[in-house]
C-alpha positions as CSV (number, residue, x, y, z in Angstrom):
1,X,1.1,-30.1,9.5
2,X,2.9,-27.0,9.1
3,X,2.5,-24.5,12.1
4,X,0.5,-21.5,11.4
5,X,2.8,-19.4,13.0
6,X,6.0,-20.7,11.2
7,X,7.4,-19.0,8.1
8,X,7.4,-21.4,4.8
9,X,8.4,-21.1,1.4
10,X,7.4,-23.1,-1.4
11,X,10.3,-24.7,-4.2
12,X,9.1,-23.1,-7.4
13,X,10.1,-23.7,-11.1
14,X,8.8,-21.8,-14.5
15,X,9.5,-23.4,-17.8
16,X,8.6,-22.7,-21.4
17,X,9.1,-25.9,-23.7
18,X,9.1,-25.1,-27.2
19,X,10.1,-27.3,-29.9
20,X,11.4,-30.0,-27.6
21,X,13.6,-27.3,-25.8
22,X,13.2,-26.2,-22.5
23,X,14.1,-22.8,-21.4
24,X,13.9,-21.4,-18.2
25,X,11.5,-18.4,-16.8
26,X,11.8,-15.6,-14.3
27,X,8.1,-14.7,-14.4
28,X,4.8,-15.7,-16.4
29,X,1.8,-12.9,-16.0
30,X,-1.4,-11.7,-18.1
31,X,-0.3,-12.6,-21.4
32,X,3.5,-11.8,-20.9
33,X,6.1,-14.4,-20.1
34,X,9.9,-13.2,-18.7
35,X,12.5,-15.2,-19.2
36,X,15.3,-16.0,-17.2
37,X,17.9,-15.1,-19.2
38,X,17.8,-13.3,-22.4
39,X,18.2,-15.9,-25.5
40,X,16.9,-16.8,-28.7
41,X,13.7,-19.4,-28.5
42,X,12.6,-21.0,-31.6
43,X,8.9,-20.5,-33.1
44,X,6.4,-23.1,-32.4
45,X,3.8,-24.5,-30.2
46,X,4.4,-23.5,-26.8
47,X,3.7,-25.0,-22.8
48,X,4.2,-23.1,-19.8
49,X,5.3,-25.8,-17.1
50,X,5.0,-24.9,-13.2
51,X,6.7,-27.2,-10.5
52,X,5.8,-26.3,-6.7
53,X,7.1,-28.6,-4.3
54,X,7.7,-31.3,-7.2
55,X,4.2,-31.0,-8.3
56,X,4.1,-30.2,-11.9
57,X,1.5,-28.5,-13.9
58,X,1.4,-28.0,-18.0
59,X,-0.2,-25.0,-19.5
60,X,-0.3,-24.8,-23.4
61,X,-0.2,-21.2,-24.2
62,X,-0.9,-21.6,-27.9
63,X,2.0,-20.4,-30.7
64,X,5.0,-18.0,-29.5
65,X,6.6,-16.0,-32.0
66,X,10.5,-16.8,-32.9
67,X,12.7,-14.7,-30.7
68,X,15.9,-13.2,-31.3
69,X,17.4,-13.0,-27.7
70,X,17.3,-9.4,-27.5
71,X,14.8,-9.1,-24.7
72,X,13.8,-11.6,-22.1
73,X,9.8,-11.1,-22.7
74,X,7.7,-13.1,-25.0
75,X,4.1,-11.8,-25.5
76,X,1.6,-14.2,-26.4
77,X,-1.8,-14.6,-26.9
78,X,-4.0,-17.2,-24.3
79,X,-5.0,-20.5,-25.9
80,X,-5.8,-21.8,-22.7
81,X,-6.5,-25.3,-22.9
82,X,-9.4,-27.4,-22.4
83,X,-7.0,-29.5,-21.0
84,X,-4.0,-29.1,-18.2
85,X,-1.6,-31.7,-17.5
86,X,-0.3,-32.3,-14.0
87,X,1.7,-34.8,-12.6
């Protein structure tokens, strides 16, 4: 048990995977994702992966649009799944 008085940070990890690529993410919010670095991500089918604490969770977020690697954020639109993977 973790003291309630005693600072703690969690070890957390953002990932798109796209065509059997994974790429990593600074920041995933409304319908906006951020990555890490700025570089090109192919077109397809894409999964949002969270790790916390070595926990991992997969959200399918539906089709992402090819990107050249000229800006670090990807808009999408929600195709939240009926399903979400964890580990």
């Amino acid at each position: 048990m973790i003291a309630p008085n005693m600072p703690r940070s969690a070890d957390v990890e953002l990932w798109l995977h796209c065509n059997g690529q994974r790429f990593e993410l600074g920041q995933v919010g409304g319908e906006t994702l951020i990555l890490a670095k700025a570089e090109p991500i192919p077109c397809g089918e894409a999964i949002v992966e969270t790790i916390i604490d070595g926990h991992s969770r997969r959200f399918p977020i539906g089709v992402i649009p090819a990107q050249s690697g000229e800006s670090k954020r990807i808009k999408f639109s929600p195709a939240w799944a009926e399903e979400i993977q964890t580990d």
